[in-house]
C-alpha positions in Angstrom: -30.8 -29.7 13.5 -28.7 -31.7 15.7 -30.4 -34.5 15.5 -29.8 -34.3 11.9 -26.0 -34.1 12.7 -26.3 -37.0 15.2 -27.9 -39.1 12.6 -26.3 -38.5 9.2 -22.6 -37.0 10.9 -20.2 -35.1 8.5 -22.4 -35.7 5.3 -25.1 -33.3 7.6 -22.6 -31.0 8.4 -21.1 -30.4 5.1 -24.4 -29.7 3.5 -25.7 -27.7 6.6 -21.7 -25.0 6.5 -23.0 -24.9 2.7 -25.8 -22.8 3.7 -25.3 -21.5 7.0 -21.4 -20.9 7.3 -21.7 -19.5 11.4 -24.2 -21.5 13.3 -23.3 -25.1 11.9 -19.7 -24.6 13.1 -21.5 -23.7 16.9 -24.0 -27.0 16.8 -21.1 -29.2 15.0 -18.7 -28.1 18.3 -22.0 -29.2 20.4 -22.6 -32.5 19.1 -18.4 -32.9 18.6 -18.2 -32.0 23.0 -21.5 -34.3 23.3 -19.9 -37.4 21.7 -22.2 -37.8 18.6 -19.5 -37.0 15.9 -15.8 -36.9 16.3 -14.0 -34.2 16.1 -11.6 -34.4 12.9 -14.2 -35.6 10.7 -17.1 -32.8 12.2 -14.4 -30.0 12.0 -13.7 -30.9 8.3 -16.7 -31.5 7.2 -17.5 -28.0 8.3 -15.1 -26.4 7.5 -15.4 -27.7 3.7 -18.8 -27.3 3.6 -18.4 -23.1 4.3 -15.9 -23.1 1.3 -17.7 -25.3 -1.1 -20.9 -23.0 -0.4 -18.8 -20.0 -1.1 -17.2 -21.4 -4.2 -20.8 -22.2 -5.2 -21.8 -18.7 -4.9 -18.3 -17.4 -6.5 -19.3 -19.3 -9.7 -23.1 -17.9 -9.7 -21.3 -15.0 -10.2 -18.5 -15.7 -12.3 -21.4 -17.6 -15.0 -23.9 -14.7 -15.1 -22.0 -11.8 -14.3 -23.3 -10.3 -17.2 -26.9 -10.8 -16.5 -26.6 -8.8 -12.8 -24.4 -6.4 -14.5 -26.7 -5.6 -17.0 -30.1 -5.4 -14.1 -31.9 -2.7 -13.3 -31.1 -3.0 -9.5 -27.3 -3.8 -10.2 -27.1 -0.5 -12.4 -28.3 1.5 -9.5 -27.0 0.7 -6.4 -24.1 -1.3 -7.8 -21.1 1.0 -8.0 -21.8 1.7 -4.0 -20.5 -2.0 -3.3 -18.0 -2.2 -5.7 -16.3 1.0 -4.4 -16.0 0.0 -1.1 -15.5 -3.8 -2.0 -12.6 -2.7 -4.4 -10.7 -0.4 -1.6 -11.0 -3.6 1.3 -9.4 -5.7 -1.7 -9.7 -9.4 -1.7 -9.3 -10.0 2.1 -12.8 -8.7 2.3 -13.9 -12.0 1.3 -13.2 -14.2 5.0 -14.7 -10.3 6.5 -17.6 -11.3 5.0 -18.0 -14.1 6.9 -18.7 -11.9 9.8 -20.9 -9.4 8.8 -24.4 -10.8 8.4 -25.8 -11.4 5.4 -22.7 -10.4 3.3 -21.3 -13.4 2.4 -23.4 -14.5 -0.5 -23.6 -11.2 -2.2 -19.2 -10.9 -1.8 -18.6 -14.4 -3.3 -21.4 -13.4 -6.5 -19.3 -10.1 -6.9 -15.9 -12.1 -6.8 -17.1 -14.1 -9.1 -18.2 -11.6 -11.2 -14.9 -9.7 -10.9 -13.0 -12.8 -12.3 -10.6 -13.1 -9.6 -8.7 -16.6 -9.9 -9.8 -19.7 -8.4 -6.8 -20.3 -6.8 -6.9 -16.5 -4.9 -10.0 -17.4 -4.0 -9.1 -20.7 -2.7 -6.1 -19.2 -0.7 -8.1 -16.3 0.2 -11.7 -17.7 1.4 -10.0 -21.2 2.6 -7.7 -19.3 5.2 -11.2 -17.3 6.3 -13.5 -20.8 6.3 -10.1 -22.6 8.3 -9.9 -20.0 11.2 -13.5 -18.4 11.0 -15.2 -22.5 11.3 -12.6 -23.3 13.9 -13.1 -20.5 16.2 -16.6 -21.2 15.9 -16.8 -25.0 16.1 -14.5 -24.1 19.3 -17.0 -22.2 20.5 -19.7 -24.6 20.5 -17.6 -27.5 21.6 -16.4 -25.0 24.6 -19.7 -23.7 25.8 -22.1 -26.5 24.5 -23.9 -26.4 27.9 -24.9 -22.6 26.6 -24.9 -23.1 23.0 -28.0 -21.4 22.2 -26.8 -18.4 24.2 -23.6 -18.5 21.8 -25.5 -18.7 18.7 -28.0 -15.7 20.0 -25.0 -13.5 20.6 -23.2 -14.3 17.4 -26.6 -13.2 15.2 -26.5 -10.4 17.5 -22.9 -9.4 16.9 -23.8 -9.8 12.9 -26.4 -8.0 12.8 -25.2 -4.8 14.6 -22.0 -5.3 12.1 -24.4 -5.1 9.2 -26.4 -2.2 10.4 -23.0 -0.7 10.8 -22.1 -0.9 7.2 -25.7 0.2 5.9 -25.0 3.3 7.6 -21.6 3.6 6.0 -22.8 2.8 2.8 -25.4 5.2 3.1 -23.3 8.3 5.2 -20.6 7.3 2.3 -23.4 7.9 -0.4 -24.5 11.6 1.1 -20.7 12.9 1.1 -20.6 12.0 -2.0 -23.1 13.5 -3.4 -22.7 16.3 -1.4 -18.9 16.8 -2.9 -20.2 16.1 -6.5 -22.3 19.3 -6.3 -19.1 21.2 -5.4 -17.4 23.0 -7.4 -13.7 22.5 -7.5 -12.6 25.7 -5.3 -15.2 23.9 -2.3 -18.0 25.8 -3.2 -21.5 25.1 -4.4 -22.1 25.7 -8.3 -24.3 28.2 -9.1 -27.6 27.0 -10.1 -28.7 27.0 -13.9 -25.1 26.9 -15.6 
C-alpha cells in the first residue's frame, strides 16, 4: 500500500481513510517521515477521507433505514445496540473509531436515527481531526517500526471489541434475568 501512496499521493490516501480509517493514518505518517508525500497535503487528505467514508456510511443508513429496520436480523438483536448507543449519546460516534469494527455499523445507525448533518459533521469531524492526527503522528514518529505500530493498534481494537461483546451480552443476561422478576425482587410463580 505504500507504494500506492508514493505513487498517486493524497488522491491514494483519501480513498484508502475511506475504507480503512486507522491504519492509513499510520502508513500516511510513514511515507509523510520517509519524504514521499508532504505532510499538510497527506494529513488532509487523511483526515478527509475517514469523514467522507463515515458520511458515506451515515447516509447508507439515513436512505434505507427502513429496509434494516424492518430485517429479520435488525428486529432481533437491534434494540441491544440502540440501548446502549442511545445512553453513550452522539459522542459515541469518534468512540467508534476505536473499537474495531464498530464504526461502519455506528454511522448506518446515525443515519438511520436522523441525526443532523451538521451534528454529525461537528461530531465525527472533531473524532476524524484528533483520532487521524494521533495516528498519522504515530506513524510519522515510529516509521522505522510501523508495522509493530499497526500490529498493536489491531491488537488494542480488538481486545476493545471483545470487551463490548461481553457487555452486550452480560447486559443482555441481567436483563433478562430482571424481566423475570417480579416487582418486589422475586421470581414470578410459574403458570400465572
Amino acid at each position: 500500500m505504500e507504494l500506492v501512496f508514493i505513487k498517486y499521493g493524497p488522491l491514494a490516501i483519501f480513498l484508502a481513510a475511506m475504507i480503512e480509517a486507522d491504519v492509513v493514518p499510520v502508513l500516511t505518517g510513514v511515507v509523510t517521515h520517509l519524504g514521499y508525500v508532504k505532510l499538510g497535503p497527506a494529513l488532509l487528505a487523511a483526515i478527509a477521507g475517514a469523514f467522507a467514508g463515515d458520511y458515506l456510511w451515515f447516509c447508507v443508513g439515513r436512505f434505507y433505514s427502513q429496509s434494516i429496520r424492518n430485517s429479520r436480523l435488525y428486529r432481533r438483536v437491534g434494540h441491544m445496540p440502540e440501548t446502549l448507543i442511545r445512553r453513550l449519546g452522539p459522542w459515541q460516534i469518534p468512540a467508534s473509531h476505536l473499537v474495531y469494527g464498530t464504526r461502519v455499523a455506528t454511522m448506518i445507525f446515525w443515519g438511520m436515527q436522523r441525526i443532523s448533518t451538521a451534528r454529525l459533521a461537528l461530531v465525527d469531524g472533531f473524532g476524524c481531526v484528533v483520532l487521524t492526527g494521533v495516528l498519522f503522528t504515530l506513524g510519522l514518529g515510529f516509521s522505522g517500526a510501523a508495522s509493530l505500530v499497526i500490529g498493536r493498534v489491531k491488537q488494542v481494537e480488538l481486545l476493545l471489541l471483545v470487551g463490548v461483546v461481553l457487555l452486550l451480552f452480560l447486559a443482555s443476561k441481567v436483563v433478562r434475568h430482571l424481566s423475570r422478576e417480579g416487582p418486589t425482587g422475586e421470581r414470578e410463580a410459574e403458570g400465572r
